[in-house]
C-alpha positions in Angstrom: 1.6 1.8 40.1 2.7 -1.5 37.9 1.1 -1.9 34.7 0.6 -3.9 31.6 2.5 -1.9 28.8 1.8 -2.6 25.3 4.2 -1.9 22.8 3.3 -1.3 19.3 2.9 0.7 16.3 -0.9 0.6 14.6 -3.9 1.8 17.1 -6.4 0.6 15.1 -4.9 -2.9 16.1 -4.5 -2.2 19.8 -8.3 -1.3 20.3 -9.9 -4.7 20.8 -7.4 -5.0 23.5 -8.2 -1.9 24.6 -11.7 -2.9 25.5 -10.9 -6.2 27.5 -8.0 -4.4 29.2 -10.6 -2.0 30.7 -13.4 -4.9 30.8 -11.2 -6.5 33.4 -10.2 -2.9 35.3 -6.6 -3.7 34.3 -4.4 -0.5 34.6 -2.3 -0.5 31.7 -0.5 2.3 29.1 0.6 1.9 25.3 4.0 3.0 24.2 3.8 3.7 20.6 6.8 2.8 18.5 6.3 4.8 15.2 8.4 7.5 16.8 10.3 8.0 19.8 13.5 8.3 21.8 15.3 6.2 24.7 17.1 7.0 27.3 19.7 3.9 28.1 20.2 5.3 31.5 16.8 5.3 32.5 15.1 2.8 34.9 12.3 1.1 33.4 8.7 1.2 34.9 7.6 -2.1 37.4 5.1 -4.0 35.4 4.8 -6.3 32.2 5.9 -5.2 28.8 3.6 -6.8 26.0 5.5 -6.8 22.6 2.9 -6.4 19.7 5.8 -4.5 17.2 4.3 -5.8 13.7 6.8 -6.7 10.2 4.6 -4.9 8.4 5.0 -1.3 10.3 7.2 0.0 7.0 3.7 -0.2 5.4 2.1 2.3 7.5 5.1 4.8 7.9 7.0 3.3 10.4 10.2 1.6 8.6 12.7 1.8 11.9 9.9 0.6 14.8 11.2 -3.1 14.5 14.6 -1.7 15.4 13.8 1.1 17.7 11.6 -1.5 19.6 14.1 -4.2 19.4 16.6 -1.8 21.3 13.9 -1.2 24.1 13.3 -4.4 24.4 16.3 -5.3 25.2 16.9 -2.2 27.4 14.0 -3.7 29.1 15.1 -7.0 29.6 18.8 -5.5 31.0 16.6 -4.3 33.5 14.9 -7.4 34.9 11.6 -6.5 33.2 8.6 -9.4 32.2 8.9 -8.9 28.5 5.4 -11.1 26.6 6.6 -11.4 23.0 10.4 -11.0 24.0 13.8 -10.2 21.8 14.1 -13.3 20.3 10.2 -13.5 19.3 10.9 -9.9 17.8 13.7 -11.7 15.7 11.5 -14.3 14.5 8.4 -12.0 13.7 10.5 -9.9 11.3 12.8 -12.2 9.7 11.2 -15.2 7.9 15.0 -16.8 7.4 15.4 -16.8 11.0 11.5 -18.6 11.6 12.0 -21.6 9.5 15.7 -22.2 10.9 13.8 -22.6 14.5 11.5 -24.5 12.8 13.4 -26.7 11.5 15.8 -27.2 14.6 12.3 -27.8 16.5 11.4 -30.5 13.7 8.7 -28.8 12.0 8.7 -29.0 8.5 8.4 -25.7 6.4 8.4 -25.4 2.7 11.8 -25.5 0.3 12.7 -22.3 0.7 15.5 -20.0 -0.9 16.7 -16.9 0.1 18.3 -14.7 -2.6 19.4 -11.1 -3.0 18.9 -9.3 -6.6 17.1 -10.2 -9.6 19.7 -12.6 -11.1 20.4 -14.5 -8.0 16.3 -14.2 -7.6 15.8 -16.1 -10.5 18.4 -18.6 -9.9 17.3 -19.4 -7.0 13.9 -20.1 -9.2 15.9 -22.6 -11.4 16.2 -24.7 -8.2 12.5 -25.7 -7.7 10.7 -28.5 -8.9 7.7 -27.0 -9.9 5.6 -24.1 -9.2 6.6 -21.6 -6.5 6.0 -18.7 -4.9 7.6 -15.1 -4.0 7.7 -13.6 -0.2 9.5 -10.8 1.4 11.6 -11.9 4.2 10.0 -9.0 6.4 6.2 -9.1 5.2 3.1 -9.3 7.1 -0.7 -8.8 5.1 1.0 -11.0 2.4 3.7 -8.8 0.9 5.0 -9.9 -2.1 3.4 -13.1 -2.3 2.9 -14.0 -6.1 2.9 -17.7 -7.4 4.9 -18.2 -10.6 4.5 -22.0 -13.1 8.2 -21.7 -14.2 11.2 -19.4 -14.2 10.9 -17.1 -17.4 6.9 -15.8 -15.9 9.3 -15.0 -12.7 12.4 -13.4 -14.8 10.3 -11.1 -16.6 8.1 -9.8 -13.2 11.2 -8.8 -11.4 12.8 -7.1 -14.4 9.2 -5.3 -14.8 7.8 -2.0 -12.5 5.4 -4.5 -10.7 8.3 -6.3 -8.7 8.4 -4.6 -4.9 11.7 -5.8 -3.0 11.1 -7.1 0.4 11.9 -3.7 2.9 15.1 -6.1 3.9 16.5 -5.9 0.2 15.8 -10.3 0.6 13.5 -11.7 -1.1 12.2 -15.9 -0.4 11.7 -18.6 -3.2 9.6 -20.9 -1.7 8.3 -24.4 -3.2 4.2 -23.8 -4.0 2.3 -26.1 -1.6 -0.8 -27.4 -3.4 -3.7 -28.0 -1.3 -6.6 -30.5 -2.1 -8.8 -27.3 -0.9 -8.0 -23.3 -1.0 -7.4 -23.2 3.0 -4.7 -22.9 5.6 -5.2 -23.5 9.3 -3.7 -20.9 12.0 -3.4 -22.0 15.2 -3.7 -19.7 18.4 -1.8 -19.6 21.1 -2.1 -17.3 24.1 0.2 -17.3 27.5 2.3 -20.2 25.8 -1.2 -22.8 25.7 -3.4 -23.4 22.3 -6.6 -21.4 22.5 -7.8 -22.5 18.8 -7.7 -23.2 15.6 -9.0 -21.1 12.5 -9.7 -22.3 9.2 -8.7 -19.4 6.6 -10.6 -19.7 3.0 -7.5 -18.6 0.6 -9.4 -18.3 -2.2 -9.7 -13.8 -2.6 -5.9 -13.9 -2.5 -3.2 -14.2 0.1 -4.0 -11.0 2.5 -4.8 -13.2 5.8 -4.9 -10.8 8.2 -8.3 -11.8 10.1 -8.7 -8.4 12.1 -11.7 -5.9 11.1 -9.2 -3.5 9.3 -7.6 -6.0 7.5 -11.1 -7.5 5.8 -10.8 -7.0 1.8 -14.5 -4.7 1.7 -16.5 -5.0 -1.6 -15.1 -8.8 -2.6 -17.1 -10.2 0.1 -20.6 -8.1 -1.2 -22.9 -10.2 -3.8 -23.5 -8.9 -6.8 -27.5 -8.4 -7.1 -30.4 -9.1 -4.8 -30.4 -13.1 -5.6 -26.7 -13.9 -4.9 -25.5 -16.0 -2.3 -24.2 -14.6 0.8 -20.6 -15.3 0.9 -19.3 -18.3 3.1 -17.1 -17.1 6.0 -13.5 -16.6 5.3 -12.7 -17.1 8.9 -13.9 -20.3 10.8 -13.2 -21.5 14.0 -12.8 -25.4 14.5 -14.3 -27.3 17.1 -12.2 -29.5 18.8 -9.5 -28.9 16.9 -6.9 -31.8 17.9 -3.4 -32.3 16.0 -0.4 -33.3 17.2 1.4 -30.7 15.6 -0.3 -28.5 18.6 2.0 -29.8 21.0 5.2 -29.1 18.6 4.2 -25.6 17.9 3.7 -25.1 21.9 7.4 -26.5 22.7 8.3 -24.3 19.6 7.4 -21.2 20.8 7.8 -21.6 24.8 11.7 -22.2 23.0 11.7 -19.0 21.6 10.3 -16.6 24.0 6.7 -16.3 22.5 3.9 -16.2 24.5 1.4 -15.1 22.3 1.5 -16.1 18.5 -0.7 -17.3 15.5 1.2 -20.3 13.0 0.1 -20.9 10.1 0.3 -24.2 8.1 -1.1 -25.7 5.4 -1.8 -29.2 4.2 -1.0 -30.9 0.9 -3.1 -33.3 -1.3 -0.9 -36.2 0.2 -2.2 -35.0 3.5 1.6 -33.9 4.7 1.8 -30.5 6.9 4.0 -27.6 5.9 4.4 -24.7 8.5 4.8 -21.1 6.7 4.7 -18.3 9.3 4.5 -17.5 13.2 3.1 -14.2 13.7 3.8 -13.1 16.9 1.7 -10.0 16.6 -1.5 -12.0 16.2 -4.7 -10.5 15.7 -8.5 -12.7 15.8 -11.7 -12.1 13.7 -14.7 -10.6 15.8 -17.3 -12.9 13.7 -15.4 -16.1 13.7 -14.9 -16.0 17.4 -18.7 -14.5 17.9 -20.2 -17.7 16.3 -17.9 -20.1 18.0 -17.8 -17.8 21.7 -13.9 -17.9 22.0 -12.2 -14.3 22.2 -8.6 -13.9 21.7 -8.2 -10.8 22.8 -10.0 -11.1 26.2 -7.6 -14.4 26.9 -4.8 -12.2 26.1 -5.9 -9.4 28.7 -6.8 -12.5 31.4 -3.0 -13.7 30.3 -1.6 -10.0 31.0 -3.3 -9.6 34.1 -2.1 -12.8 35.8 1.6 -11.9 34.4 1.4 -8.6 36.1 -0.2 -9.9 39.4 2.9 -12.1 39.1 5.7 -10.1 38.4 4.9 -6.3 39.8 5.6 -5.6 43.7 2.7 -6.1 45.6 2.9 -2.4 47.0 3.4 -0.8 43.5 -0.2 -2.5 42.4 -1.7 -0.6 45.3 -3.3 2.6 44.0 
């Protein structure tokens, strides 16, 4: 029988999907990509192949997945297959270079940004900024190596110090500090290729944006005493969120093989828009989408479901 096949490498991620998958009595089967092997000569099942392979997987053991799931995507699509989240998104997803290149070529303006390799050239590359600027690993995810730095001697002495991490690429990204009149970016969600919402992401606890469950920072959102204030909400969901950088980001991604992706910009005190990051393995906050009663993940398994209705046999979706 076809099925939906979702590729990834973190469970804990995978089991809201879980839930709408079997919701909607979709047969389906994860392929975990922490470890396995490939055989080349093998004929790939009939159904659709969902890519959720994350930049981040180095950070939870699983350094080679992005390459090992790169090769069987592409075994995949030798084969004919419907791949959601295709090669080329995989490129983009773990290789911030390679994102704001397409951004650019799609006229979407990203941030100065400088790519450099070593300490010394990391610091030159410093020299060449206006003002204040930021650090980022060229594969990240969760905010890796994100540090903001007021001028280049703070910077020389943090990556000549035991608290500098390298980017798991050995590439490390110099990047122009946006300064916003208020500590928020905006993600916009797209599922199946068409905007499903917008989020507005409070920045102010640090740079971790993750908005799934497991990703939540804990104790920094608890008061302190009976008679605090309860905490706004980091996550919000905008009504009627209308932009015409919505339209951009859709060409942008139907471009680049992405059907399902969260983009990230944020706006500066002159009111100009800077895109930062596409994350292609997008994941949605249970309490934002609660209060505003828009769920990611159950568009995703409606998305899936249609795909596979499309693209299997009609005989091989017969029990």
């Amino acid at each position: 029988m076809a099925k939906i096949y979702v590729i990834h490498e973190n469970d804990a991620w995978v089991e809201p999907l879980r839930a709408r998958l079997a919701e909607q009595h979709l047969p389906y089967e994860e392929w975990f990509i922490g470890e396995r092997t490939l055989d080349l000569d093998a004929v790939p099942p009939e159904g659709v192949f969902y890519n959720r392979m994350s930049a981040s997987s180095h950070t939870r053991g699983h350094r080679y997945a992005p390459e090992l799931t790169s090769g069987v995507l592409a075994w995949l699509e030798a084969h004919g297959r419907r791949v959601v989240n295709n090669t080329r998104a995989l490129a983009l997803e773990i290789n911030k270079m390679a994102q704001y290149a397409a951004l650019n070529l799609a006229g979407i303006r990203t941030p100065r940004t400088i790519a450099a390799v070593g300490a010394e050239h990391i610091v030159e590359a410093a020299r060449r900024m206006a003002g204040p600027f930021i650090t980022k690993h060229n594969r990240a995810g969760k905010g890796l190596g994100v540090h903001l730095f007021q001028n280049v001697e703070a910077l020389r002495e943090h990556v000549h110090s035991p608290l500098f991490e390298d980017s798991v690429d050995g590439i490390t990204l110099i990047q122009e500090y946006i300064q916003a009149p208020e500590p928020f970016i905006t993600r916009a969600e797209f599922v199946g290729g068409e905007f499903l919402y917008a989020v507005r992401v409070d920045t102010s606890l640090g740079f971790e944006l993750c908005p799934a469950d497991v990703c939540q920072i804990g104790d920094a959102f608890c008061p302190v005493g009976e008679s605090a204030p309860a905490p706004a909400p980091r996550f919000r969901i905008l009504e009627s969120f209308a932009h015409p950088i919505v339209e951009r980001y859709r060409r942008f991604i139907a471009a680049n093989g992405i059907g399902i992706a969260g983009i990230e910009f944020i706006t500066d005190r002159a009111g100009e828009l800077y895109t930062y990051d596409v994350n292609t393995n997008t994941n949605y906050n249970p309490d934002a989408e609660n209060d505003a009663g828009l769920h990611g993940m159950k568009a995703i398994a409606t998305y899936l479901g249609r795909e596979l209705a499309r693209n299997a046999p009609r005989e091989r979706l017969v029990a």
